[in-house]
Backbone as CSV, one residue per row, in Angstrom:
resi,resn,N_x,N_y,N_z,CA_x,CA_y,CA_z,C_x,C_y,C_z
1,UNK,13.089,-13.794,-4.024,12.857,-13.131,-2.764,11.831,-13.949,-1.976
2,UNK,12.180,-14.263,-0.438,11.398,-14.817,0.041,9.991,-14.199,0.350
3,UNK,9.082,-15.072,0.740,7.777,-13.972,1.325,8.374,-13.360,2.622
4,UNK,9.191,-13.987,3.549,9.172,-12.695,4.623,9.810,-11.823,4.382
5,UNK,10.627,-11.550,3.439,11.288,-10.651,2.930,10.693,-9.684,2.361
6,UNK,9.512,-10.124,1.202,8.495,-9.199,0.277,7.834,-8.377,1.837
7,UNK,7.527,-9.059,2.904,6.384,-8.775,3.817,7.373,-7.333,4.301
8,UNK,8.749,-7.518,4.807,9.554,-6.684,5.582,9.441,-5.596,4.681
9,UNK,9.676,-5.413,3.094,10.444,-4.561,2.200,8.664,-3.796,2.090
10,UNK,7.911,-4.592,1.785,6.648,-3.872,1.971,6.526,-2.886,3.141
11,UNK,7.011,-3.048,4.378,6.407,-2.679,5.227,7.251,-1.135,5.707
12,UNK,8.802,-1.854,5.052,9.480,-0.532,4.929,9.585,0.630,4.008
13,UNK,9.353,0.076,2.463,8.071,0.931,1.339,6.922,2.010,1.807
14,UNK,6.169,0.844,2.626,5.240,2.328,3.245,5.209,3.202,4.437
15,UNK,6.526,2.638,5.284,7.100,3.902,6.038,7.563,5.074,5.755
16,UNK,8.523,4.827,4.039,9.028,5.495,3.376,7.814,6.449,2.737
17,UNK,6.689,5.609,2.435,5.615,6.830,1.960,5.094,7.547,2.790
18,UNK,4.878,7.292,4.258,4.357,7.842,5.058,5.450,9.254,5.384
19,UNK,6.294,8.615,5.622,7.190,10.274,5.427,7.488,11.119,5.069
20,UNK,7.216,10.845,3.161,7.304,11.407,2.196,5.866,12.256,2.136
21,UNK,4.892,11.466,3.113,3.463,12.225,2.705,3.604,13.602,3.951
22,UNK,4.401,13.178,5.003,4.658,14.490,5.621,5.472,15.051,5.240
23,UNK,5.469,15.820,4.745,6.792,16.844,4.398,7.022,17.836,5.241
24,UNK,7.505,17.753,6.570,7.590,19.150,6.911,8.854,19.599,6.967
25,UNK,10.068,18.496,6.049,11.327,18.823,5.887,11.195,19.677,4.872
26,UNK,10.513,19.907,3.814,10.764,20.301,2.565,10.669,21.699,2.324
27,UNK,11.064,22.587,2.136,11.059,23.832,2.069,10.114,24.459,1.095
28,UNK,8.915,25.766,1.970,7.804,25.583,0.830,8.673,26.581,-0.024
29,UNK,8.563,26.703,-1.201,9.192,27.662,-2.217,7.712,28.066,-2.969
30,UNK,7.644,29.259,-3.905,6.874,29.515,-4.472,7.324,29.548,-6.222
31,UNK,7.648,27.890,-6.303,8.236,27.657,-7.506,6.732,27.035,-8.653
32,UNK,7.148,27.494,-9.793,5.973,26.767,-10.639,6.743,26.483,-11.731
33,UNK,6.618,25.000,-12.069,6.927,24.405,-12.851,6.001,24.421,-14.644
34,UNK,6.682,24.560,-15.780,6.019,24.563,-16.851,5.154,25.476,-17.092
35,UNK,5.543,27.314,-16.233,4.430,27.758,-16.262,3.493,27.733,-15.463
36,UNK,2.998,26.601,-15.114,1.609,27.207,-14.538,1.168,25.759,-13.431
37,UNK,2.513,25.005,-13.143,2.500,23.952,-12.107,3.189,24.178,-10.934
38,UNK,2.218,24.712,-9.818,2.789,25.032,-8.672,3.437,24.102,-8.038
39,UNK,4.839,24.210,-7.371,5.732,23.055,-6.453,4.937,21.898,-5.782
40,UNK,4.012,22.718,-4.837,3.725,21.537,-3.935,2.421,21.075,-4.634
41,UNK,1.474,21.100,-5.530,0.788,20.534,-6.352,1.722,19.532,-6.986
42,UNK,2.822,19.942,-7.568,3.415,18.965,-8.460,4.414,17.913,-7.295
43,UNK,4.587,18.231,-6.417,5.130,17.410,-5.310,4.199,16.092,-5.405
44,UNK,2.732,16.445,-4.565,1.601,16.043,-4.097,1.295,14.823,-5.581
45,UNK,1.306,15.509,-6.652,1.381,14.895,-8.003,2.139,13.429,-7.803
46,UNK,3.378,13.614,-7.972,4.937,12.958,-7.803,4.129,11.551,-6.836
47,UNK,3.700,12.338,-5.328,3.750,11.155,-4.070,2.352,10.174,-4.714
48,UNK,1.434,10.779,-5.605,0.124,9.771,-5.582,0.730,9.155,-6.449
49,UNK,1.465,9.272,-7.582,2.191,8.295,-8.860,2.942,6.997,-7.886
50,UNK,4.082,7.710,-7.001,4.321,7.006,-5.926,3.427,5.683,-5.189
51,UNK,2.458,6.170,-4.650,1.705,5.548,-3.771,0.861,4.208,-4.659
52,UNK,0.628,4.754,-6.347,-0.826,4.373,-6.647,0.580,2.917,-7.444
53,UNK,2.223,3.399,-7.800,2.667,2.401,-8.110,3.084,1.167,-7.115
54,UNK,3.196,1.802,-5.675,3.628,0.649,-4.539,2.038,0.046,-4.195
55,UNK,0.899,1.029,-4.309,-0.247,-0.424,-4.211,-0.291,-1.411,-5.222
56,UNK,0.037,-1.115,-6.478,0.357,-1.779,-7.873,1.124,-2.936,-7.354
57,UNK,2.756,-2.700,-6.742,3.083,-3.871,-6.461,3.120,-4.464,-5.491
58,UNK,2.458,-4.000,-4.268,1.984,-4.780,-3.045,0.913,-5.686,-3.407
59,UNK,-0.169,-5.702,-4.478,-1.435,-6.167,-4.634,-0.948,-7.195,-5.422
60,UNK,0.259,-7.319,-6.576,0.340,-8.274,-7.085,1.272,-9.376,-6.629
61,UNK,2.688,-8.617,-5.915,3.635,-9.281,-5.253,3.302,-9.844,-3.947
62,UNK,3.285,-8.965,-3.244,2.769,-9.370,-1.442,1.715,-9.882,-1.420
63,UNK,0.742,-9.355,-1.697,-0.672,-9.826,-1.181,-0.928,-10.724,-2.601
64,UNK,-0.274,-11.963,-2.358,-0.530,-12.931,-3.511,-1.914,-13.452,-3.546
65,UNK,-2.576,-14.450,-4.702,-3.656,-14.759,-4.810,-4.011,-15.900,-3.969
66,UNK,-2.821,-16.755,-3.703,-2.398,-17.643,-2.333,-3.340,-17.499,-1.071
67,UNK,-2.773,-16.285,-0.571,-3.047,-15.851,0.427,-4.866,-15.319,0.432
68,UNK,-5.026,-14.889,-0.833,-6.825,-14.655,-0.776,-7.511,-16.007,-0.979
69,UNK,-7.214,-16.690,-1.346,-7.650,-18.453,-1.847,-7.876,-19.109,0.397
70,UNK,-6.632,-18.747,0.349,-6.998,-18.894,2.179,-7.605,-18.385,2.683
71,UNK,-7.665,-16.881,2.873,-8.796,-16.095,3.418,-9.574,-16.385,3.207
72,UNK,-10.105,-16.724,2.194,-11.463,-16.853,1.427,-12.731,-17.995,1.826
73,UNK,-11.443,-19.311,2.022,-11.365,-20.581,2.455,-11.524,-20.152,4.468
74,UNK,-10.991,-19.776,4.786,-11.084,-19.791,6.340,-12.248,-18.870,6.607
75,UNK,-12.957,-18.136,5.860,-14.010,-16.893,6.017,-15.502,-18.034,5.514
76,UNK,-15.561,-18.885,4.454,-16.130,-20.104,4.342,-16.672,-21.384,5.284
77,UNK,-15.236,-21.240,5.964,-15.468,-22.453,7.094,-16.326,-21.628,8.599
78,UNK,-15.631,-20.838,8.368,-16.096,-19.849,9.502,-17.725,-19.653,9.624
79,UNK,-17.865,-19.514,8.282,-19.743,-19.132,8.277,-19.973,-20.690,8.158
80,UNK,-19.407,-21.550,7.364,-20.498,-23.013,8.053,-20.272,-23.416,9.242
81,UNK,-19.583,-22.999,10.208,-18.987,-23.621,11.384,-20.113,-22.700,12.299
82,UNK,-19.919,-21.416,12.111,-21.296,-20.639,12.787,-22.735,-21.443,12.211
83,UNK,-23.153,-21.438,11.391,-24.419,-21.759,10.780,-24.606,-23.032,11.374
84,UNK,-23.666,-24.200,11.233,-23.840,-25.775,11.961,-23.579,-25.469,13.365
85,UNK,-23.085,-24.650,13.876,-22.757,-24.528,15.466,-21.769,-25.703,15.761
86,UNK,-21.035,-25.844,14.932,-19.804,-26.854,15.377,-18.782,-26.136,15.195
87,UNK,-17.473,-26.171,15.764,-16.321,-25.833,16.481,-14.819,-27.139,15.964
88,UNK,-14.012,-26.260,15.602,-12.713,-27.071,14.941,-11.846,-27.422,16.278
């Protein structure tokens, strides 16, 4: 997969969460799961497993170590370029 591809599929990943975090399609029910796990607790449950696995693979896939090695590098030049008062 290319990177602009990872960048697009990322970006459509967290549209998909953002929608999922509104629910105002979902019908509230007063269902409890296992006893004593209310619906939209266990919904709410479901979306952070969700969320906490797409930062999982945005942090290792998308936002490669590449890309922080540059930042890192241009945030470097930046403060000696301020500090010497010279200009690229």
């Amino acid at each position: 997969m290319t990177r602009r591809s990872l960048v697009h599929l990322a970006w459509i990943l967290a549209a998909i969460l953002v929608l999922l975090h509104l629910d105002f399609w979902r019908p509230q029910r007063p269902t409890v799961y296992f006893g004593w796990l209310p619906e939209e607790l266990a919904y709410r449950l479901g979306w952070m497993l969700l969320a906490w696995a797409y930062l999982e693979w945005f942090t290792r896939r998308v936002w490669s170590s590449e890309q922080l090695d540059e930042l890192v590098e241009a945030q470097a030049d930046a403060v000696l370029d301020r500090d010497t008062g010279e200009t690229r």
